[in-house]
Structure formats: structure tokens, C-alpha cells
mmCIF entry with sequence, helices, sheets and N, C-alpha, C, O atoms, coordinates in Angstrom:
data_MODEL
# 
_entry.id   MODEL 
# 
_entity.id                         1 
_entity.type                       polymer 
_entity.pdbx_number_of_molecules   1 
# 
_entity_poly.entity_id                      1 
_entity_poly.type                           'polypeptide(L)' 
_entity_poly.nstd_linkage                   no 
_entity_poly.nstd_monomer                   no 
_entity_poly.pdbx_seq_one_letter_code       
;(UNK)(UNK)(UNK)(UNK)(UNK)(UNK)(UNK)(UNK)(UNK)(UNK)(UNK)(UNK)(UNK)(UNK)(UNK)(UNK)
(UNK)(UNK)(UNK)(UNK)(UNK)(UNK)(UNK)(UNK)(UNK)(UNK)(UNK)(UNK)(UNK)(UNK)(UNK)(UNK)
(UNK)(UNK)(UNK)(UNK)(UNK)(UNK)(UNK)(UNK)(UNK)(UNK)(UNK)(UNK)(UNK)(UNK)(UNK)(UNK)
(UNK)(UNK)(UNK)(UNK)(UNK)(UNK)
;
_entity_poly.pdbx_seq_one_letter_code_can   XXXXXXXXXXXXXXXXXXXXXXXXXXXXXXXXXXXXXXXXXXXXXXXXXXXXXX 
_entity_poly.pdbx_strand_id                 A 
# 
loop_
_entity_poly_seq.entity_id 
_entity_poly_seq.num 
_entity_poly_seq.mon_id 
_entity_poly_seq.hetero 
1 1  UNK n 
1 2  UNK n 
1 3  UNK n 
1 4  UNK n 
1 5  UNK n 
1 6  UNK n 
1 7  UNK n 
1 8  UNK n 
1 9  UNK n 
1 10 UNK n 
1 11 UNK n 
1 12 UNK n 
1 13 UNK n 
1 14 UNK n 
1 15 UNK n 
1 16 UNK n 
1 17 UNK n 
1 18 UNK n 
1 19 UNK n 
1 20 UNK n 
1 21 UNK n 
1 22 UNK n 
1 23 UNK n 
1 24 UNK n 
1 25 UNK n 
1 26 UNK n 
1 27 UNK n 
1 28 UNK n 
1 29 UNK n 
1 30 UNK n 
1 31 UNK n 
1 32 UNK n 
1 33 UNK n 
1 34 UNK n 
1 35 UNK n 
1 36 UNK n 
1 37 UNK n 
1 38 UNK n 
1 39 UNK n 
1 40 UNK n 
1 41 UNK n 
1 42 UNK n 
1 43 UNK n 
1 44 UNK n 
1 45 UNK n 
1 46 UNK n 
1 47 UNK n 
1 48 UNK n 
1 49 UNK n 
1 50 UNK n 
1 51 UNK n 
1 52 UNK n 
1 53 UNK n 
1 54 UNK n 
# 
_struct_asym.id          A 
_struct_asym.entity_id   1 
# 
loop_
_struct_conf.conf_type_id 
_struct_conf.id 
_struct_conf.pdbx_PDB_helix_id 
_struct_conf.beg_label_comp_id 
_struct_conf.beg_label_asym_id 
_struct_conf.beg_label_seq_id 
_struct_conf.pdbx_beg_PDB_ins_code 
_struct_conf.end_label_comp_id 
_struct_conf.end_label_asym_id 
_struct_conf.end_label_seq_id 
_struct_conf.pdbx_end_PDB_ins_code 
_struct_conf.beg_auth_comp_id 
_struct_conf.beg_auth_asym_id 
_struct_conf.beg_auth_seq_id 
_struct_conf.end_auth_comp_id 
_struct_conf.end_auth_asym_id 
_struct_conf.end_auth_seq_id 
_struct_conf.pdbx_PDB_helix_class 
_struct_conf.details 
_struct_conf.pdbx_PDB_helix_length 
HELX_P HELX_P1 AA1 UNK A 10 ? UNK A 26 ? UNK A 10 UNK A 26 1 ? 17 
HELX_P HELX_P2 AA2 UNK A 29 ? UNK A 52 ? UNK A 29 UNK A 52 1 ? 24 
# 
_struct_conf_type.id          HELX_P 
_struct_conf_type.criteria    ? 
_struct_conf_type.reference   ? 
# 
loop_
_atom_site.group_PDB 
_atom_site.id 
_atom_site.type_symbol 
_atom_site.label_atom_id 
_atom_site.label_alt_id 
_atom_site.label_comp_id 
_atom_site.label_asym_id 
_atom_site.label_entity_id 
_atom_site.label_seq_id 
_atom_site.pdbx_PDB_ins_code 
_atom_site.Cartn_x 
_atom_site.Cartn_y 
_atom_site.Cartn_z 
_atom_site.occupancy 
_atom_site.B_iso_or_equiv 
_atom_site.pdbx_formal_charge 
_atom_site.auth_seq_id 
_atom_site.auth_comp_id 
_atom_site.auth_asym_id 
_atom_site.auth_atom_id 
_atom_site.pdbx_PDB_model_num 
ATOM 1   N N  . UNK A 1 1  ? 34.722 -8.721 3.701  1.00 0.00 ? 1  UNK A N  1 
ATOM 2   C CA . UNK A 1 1  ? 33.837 -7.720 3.132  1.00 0.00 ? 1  UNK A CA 1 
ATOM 3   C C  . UNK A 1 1  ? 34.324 -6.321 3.509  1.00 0.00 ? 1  UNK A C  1 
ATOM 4   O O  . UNK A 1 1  ? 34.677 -6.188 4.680  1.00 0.00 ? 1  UNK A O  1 
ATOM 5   N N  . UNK A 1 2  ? 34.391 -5.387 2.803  1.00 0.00 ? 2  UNK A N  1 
ATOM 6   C CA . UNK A 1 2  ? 34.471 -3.912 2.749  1.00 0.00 ? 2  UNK A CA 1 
ATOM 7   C C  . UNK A 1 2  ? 33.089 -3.442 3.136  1.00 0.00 ? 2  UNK A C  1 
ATOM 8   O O  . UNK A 1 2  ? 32.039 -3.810 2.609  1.00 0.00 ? 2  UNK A O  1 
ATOM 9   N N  . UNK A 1 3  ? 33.285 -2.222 4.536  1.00 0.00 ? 3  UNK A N  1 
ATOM 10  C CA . UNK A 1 3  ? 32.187 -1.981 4.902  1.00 0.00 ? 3  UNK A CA 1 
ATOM 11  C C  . UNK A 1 3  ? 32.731 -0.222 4.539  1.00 0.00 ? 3  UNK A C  1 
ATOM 12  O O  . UNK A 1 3  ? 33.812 0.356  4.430  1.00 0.00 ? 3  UNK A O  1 
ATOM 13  N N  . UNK A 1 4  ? 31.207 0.164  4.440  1.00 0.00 ? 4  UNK A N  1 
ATOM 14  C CA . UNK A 1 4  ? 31.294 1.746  3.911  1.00 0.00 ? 4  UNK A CA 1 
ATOM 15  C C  . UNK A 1 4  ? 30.989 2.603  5.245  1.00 0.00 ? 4  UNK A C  1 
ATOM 16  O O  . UNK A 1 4  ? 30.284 2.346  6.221  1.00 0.00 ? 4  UNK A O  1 
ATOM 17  N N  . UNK A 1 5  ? 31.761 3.685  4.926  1.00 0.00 ? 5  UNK A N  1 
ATOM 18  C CA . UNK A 1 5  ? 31.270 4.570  6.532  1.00 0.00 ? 5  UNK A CA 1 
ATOM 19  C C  . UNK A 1 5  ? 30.740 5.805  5.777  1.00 0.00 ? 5  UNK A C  1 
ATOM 20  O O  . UNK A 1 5  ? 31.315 6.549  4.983  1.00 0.00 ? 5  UNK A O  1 
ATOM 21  N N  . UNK A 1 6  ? 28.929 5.812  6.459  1.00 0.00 ? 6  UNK A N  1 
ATOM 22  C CA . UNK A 1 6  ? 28.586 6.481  6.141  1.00 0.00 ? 6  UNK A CA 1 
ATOM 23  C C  . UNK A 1 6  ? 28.017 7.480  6.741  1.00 0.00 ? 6  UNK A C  1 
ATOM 24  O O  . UNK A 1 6  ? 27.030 7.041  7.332  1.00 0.00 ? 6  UNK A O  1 
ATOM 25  N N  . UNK A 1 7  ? 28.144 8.746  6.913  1.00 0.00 ? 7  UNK A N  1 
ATOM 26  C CA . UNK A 1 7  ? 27.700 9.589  7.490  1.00 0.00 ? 7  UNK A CA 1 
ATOM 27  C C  . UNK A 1 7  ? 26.129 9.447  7.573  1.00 0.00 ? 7  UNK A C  1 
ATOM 28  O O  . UNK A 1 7  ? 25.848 9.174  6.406  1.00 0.00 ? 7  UNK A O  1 
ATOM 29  N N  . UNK A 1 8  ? 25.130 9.469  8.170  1.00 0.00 ? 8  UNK A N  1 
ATOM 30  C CA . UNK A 1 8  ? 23.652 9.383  8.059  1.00 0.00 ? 8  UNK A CA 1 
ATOM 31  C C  . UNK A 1 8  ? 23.416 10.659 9.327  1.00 0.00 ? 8  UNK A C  1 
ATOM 32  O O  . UNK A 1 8  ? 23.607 10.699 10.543 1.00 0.00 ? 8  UNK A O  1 
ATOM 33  N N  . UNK A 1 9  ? 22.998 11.443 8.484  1.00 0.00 ? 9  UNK A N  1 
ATOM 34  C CA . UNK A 1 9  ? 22.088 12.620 9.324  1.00 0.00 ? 9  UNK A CA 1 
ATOM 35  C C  . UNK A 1 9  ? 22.858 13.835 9.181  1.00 0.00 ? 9  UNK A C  1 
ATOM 36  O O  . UNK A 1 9  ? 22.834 14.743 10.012 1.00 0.00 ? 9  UNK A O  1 
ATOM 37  N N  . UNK A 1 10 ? 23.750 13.844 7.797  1.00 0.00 ? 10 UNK A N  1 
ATOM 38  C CA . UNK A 1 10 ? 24.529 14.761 7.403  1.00 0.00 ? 10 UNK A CA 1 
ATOM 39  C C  . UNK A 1 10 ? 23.915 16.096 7.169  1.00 0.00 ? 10 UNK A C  1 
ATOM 40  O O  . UNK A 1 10 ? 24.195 17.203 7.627  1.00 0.00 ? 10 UNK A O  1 
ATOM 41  N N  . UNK A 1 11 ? 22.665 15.548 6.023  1.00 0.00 ? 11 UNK A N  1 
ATOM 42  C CA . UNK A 1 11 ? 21.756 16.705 5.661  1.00 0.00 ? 11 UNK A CA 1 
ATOM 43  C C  . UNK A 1 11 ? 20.887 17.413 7.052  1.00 0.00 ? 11 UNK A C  1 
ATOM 44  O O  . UNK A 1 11 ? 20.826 18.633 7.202  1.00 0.00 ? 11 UNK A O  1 
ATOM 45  N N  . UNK A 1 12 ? 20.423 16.700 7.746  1.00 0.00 ? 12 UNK A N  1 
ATOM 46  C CA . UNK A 1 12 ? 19.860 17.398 8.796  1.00 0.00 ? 12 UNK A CA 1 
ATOM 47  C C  . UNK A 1 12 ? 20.400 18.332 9.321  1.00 0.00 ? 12 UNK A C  1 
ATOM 48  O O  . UNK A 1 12 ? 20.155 19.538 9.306  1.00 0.00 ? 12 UNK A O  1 
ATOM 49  N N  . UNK A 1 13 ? 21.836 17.203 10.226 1.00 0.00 ? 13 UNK A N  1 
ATOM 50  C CA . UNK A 1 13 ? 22.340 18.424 10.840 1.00 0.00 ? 13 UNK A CA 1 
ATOM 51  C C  . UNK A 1 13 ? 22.847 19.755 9.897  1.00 0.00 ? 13 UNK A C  1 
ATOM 52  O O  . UNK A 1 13 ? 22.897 20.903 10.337 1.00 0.00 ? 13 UNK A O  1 
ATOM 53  N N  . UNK A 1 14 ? 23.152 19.420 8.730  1.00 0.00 ? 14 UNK A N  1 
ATOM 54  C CA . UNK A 1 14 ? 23.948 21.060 7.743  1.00 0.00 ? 14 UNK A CA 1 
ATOM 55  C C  . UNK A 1 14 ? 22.047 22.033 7.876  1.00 0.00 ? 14 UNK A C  1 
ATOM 56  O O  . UNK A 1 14 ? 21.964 23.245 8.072  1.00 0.00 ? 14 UNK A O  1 
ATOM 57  N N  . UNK A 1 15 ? 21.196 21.395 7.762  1.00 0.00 ? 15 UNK A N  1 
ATOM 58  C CA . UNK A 1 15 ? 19.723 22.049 7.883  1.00 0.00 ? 15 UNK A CA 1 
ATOM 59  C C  . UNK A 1 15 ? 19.398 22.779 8.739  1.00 0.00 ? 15 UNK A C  1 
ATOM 60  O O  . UNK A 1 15 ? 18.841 23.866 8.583  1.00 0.00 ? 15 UNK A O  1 
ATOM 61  N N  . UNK A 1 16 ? 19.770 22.165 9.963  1.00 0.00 ? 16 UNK A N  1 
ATOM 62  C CA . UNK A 1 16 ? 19.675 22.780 11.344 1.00 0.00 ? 16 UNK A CA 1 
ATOM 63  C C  . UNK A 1 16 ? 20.645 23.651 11.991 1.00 0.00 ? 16 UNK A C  1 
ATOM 64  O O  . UNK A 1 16 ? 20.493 24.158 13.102 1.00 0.00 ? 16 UNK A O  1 
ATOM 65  N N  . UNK A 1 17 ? 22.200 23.871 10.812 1.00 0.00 ? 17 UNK A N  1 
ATOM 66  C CA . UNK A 1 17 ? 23.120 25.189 10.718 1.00 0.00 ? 17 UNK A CA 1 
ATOM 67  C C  . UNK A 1 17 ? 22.031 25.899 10.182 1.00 0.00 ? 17 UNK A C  1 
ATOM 68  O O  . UNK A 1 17 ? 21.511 26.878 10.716 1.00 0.00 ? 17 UNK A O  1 
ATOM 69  N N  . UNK A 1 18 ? 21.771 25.502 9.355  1.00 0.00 ? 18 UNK A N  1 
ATOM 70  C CA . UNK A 1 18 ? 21.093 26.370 8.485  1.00 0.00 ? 18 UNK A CA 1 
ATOM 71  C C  . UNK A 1 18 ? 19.982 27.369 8.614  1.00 0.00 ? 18 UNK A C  1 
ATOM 72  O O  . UNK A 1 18 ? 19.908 28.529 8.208  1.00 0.00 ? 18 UNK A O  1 
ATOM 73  N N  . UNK A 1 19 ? 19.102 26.594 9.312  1.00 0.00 ? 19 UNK A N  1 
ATOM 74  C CA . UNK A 1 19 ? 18.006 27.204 9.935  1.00 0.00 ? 19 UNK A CA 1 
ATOM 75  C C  . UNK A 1 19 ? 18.344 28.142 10.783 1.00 0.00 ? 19 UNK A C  1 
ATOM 76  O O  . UNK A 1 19 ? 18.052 29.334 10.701 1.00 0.00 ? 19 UNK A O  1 
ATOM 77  N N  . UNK A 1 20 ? 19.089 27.506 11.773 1.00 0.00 ? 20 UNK A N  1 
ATOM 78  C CA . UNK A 1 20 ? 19.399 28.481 13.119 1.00 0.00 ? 20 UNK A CA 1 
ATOM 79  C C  . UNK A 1 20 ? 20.621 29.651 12.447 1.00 0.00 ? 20 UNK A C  1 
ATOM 80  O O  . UNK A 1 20 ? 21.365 30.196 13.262 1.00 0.00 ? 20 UNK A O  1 
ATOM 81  N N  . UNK A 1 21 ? 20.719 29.874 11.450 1.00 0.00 ? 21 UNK A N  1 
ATOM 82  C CA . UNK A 1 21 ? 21.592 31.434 11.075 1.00 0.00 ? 21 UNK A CA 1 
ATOM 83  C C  . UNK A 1 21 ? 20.615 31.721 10.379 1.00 0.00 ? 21 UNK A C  1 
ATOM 84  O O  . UNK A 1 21 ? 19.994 32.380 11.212 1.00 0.00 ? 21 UNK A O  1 
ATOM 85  N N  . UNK A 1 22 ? 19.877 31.737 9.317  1.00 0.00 ? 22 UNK A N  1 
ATOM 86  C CA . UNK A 1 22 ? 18.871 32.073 8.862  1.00 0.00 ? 22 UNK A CA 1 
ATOM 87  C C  . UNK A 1 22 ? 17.536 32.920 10.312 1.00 0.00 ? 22 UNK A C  1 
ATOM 88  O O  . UNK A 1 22 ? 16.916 33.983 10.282 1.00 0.00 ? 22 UNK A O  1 
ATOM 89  N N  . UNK A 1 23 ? 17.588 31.954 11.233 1.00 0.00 ? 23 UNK A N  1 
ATOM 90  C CA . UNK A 1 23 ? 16.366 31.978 12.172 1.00 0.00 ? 23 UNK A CA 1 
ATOM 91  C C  . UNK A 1 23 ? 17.046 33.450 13.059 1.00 0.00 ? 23 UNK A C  1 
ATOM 92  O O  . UNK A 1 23 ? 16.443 34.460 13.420 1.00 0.00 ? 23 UNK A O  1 
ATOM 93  N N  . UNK A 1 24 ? 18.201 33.162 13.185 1.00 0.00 ? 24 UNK A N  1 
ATOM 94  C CA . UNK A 1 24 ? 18.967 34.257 13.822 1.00 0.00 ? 24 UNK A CA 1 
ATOM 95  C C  . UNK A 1 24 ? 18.959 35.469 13.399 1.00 0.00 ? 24 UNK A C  1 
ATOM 96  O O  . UNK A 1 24 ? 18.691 36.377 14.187 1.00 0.00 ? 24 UNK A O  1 
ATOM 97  N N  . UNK A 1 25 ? 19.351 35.811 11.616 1.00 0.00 ? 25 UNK A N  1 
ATOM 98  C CA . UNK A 1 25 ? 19.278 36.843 11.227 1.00 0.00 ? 25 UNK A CA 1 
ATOM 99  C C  . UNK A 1 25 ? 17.746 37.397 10.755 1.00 0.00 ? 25 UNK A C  1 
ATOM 100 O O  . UNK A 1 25 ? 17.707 38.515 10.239 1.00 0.00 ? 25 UNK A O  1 
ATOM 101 N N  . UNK A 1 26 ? 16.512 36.654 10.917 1.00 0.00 ? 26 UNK A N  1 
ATOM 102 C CA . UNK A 1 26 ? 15.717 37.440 10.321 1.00 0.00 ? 26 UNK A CA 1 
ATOM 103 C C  . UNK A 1 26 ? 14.713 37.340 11.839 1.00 0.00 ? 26 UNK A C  1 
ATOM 104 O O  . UNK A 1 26 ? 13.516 37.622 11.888 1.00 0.00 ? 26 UNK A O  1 
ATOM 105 N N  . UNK A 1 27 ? 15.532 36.882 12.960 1.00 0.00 ? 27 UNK A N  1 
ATOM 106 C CA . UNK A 1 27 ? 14.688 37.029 14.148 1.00 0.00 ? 27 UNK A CA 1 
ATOM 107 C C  . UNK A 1 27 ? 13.275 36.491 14.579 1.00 0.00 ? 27 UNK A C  1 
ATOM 108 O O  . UNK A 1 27 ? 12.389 36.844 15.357 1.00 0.00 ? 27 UNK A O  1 
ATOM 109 N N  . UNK A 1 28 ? 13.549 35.220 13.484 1.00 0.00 ? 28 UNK A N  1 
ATOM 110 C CA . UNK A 1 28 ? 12.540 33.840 13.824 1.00 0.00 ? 28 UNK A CA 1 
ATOM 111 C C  . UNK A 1 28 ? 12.994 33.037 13.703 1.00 0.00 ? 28 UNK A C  1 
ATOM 112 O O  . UNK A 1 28 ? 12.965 32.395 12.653 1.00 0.00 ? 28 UNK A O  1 
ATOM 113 N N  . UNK A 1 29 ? 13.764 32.638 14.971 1.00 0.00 ? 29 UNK A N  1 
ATOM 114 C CA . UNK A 1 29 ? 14.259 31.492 15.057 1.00 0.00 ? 29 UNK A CA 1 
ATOM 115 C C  . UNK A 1 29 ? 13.293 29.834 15.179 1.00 0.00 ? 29 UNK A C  1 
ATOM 116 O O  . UNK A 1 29 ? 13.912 28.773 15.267 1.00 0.00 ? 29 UNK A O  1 
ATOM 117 N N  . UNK A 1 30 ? 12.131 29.871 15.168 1.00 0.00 ? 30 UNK A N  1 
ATOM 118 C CA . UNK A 1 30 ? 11.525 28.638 15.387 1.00 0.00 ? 30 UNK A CA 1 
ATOM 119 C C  . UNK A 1 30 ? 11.205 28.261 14.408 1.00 0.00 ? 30 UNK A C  1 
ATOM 120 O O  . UNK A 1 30 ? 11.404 27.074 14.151 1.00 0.00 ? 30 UNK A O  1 
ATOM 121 N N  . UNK A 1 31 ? 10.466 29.262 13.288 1.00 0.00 ? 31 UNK A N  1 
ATOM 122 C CA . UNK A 1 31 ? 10.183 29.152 12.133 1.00 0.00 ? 31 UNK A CA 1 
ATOM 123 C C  . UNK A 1 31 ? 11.088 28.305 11.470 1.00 0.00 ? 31 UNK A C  1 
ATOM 124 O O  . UNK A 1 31 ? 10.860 27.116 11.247 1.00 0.00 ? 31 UNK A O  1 
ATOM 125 N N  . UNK A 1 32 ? 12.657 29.224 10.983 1.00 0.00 ? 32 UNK A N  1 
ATOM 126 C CA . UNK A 1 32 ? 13.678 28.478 10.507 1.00 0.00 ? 32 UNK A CA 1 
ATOM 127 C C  . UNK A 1 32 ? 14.075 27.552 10.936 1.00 0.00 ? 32 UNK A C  1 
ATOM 128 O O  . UNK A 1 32 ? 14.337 26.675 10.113 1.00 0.00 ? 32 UNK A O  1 
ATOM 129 N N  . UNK A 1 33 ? 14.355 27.209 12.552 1.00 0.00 ? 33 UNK A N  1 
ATOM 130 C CA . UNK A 1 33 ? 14.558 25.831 12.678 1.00 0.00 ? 33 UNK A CA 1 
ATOM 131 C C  . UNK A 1 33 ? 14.145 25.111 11.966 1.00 0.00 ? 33 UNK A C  1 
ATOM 132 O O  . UNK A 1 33 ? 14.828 24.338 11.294 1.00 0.00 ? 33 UNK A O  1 
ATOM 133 N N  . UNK A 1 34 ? 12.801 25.208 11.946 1.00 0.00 ? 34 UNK A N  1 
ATOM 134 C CA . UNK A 1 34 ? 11.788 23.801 11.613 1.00 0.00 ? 34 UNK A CA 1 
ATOM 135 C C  . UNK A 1 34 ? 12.192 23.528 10.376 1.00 0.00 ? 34 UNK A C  1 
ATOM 136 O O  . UNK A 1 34 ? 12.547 22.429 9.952  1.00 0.00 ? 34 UNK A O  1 
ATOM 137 N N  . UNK A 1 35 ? 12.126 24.694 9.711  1.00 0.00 ? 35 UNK A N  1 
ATOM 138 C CA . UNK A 1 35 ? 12.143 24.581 8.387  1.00 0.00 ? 35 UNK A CA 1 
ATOM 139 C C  . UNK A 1 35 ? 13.504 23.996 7.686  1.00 0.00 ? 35 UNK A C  1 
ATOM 140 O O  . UNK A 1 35 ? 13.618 23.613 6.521  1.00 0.00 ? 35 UNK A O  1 
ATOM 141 N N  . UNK A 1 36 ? 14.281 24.024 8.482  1.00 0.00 ? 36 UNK A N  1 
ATOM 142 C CA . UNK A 1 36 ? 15.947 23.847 7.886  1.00 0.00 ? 36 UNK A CA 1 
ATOM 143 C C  . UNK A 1 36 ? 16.225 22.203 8.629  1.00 0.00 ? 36 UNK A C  1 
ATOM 144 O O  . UNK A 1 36 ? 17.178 21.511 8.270  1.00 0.00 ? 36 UNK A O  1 
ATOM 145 N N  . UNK A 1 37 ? 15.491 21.867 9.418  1.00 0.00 ? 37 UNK A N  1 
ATOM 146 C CA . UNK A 1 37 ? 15.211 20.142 9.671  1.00 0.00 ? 37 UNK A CA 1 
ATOM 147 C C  . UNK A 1 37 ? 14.779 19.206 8.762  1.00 0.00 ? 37 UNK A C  1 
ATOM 148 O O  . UNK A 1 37 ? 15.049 18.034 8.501  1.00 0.00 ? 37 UNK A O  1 
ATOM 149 N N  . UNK A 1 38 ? 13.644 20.495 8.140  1.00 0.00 ? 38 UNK A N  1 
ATOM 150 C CA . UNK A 1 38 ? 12.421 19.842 7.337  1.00 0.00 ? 38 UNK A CA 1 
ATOM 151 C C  . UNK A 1 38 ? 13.167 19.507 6.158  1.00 0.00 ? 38 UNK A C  1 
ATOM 152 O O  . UNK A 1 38 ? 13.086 18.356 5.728  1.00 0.00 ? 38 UNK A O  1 
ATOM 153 N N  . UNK A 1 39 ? 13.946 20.433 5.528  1.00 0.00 ? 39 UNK A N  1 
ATOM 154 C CA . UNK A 1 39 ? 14.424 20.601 4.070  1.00 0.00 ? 39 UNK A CA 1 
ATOM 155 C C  . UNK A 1 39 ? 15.775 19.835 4.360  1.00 0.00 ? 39 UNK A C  1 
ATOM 156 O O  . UNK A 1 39 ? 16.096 19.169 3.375  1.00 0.00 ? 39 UNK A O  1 
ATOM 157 N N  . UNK A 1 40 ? 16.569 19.737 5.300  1.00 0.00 ? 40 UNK A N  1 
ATOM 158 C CA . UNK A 1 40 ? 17.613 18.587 5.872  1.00 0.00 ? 40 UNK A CA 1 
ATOM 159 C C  . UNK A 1 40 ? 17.166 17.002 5.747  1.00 0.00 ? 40 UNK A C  1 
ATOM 160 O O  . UNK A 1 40 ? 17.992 16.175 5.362  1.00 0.00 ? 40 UNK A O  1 
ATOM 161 N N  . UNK A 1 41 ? 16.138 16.711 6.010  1.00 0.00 ? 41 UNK A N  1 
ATOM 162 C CA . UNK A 1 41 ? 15.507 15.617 6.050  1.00 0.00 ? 41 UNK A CA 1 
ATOM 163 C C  . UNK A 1 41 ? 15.117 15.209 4.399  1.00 0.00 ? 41 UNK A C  1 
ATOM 164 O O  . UNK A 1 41 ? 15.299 14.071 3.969  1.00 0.00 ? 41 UNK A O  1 
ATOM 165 N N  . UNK A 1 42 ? 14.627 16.183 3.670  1.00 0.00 ? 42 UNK A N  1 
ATOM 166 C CA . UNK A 1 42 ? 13.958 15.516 2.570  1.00 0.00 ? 42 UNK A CA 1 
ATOM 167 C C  . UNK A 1 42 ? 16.119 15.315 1.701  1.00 0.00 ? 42 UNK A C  1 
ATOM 168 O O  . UNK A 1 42 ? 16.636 14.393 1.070  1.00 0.00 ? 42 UNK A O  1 
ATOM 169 N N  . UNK A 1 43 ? 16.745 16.865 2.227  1.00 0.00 ? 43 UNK A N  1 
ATOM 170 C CA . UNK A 1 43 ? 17.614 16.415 0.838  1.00 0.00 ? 43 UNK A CA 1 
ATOM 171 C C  . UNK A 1 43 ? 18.336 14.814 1.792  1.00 0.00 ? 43 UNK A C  1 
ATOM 172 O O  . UNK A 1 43 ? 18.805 14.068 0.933  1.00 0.00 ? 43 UNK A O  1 
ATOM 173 N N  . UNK A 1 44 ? 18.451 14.394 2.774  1.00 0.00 ? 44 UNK A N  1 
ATOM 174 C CA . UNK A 1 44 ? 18.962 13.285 3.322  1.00 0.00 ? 44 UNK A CA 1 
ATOM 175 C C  . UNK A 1 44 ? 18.569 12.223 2.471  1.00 0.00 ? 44 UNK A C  1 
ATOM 176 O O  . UNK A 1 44 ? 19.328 11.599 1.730  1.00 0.00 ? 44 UNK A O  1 
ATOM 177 N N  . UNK A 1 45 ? 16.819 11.964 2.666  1.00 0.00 ? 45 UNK A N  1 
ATOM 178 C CA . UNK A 1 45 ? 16.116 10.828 1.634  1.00 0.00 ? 45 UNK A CA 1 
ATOM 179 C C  . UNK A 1 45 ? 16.252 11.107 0.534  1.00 0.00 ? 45 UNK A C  1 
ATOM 180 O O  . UNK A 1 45 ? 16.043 10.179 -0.247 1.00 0.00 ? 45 UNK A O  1 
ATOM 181 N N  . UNK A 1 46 ? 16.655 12.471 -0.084 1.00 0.00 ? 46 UNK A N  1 
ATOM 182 C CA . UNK A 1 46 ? 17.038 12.041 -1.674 1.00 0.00 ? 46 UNK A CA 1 
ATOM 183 C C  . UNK A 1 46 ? 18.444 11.676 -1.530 1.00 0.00 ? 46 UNK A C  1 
ATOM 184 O O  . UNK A 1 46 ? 18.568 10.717 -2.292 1.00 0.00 ? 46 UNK A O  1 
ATOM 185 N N  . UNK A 1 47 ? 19.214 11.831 -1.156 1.00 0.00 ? 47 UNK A N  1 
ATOM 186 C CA . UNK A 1 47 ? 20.452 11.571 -1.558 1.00 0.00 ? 47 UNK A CA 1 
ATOM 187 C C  . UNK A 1 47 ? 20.482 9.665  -1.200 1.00 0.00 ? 47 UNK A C  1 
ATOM 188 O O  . UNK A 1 47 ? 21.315 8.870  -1.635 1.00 0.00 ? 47 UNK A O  1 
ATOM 189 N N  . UNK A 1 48 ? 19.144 9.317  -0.176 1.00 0.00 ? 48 UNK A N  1 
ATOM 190 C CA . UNK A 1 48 ? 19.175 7.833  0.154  1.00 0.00 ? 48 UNK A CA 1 
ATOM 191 C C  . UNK A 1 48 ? 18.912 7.060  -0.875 1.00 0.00 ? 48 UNK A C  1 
ATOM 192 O O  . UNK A 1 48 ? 19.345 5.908  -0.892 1.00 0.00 ? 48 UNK A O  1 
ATOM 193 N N  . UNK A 1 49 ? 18.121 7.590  -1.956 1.00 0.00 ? 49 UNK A N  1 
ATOM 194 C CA . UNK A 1 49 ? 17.494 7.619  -3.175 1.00 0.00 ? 49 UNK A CA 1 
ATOM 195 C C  . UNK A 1 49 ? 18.525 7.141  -4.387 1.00 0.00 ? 49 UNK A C  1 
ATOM 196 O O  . UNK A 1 49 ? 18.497 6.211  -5.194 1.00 0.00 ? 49 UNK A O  1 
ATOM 197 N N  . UNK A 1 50 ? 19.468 8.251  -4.115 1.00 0.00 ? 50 UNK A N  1 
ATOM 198 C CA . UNK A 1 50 ? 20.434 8.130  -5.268 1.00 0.00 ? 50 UNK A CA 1 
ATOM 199 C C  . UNK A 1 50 ? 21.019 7.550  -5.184 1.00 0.00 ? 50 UNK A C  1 
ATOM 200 O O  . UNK A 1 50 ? 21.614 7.207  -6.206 1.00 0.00 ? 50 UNK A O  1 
ATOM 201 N N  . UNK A 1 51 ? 21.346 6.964  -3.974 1.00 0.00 ? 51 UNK A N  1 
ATOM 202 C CA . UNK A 1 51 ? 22.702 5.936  -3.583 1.00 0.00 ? 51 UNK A CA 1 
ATOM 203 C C  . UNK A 1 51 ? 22.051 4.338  -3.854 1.00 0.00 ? 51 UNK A C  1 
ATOM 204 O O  . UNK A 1 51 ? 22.604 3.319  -4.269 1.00 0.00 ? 51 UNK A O  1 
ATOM 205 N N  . UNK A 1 52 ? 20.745 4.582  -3.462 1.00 0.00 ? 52 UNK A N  1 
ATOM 206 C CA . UNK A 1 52 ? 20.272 3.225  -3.855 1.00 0.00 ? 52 UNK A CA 1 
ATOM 207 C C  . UNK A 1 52 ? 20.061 2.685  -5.218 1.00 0.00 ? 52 UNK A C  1 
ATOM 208 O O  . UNK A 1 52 ? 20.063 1.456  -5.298 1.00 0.00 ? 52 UNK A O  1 
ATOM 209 N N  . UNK A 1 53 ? 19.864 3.424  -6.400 1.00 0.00 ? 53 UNK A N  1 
ATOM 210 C CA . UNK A 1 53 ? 19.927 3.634  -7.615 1.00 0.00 ? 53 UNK A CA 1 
ATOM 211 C C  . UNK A 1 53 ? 20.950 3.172  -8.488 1.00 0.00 ? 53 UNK A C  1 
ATOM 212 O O  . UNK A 1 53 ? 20.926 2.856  -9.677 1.00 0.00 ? 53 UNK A O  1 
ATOM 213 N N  . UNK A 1 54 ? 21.912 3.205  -7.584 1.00 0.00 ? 54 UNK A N  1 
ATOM 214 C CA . UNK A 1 54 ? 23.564 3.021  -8.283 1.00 0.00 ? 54 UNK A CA 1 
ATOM 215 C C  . UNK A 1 54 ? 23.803 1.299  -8.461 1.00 0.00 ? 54 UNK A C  1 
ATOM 216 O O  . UNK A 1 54 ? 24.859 0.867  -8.921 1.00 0.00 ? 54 UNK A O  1 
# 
């Protein structure tokens, strides 16, 4: 069997770049954290979505 290597927690962590430069430049960093976890997490389960679809 061919096994697939798959990155899992890709979107988060790019979320949690994300947040924390965002959080950095507008000098709320907790806010953006959260928020760039939050929005990491949902695009993760969609993309879990699409793959399952196929």
C-alpha cells in the first residue's frame, strides 16, 4: 500500500504566522492570535472536507 504524507495542522500553524504579524503591527497581539488560530482551524477542516470529497 502507498501511504500519503500529510501535513495536518498546516492551516493553523500559517494562522498563527498570521495572527502574530497582524497582532504585532496593529498592537493587539491577543486579539489576532486568537483570531488567526480560529480562521487556521476552520480553513484546515475545509480543506479536510475537500479531500474527503474526492
Amino acid at each position: 500500500m502507498k501511504e500519503k504524507n500529510t501535513q495536518k495542522g498546516r492551516f493553523i500553524g500559517l494562522g498563527l504566522v498570521f495572527g502574530t504579524v497582524v497582532g504585532v503591527l496593529t498592537d493587539n497581539i491577543g486579539l489576532w492570535l486568537s483570531l488567526g488560530i480560529v480562521f487556521g482551524a476552520a480553513l484546515e477542516m475545509k480543506n479536510k472536507d475537500l479531500k474527503n470529497k474526492k
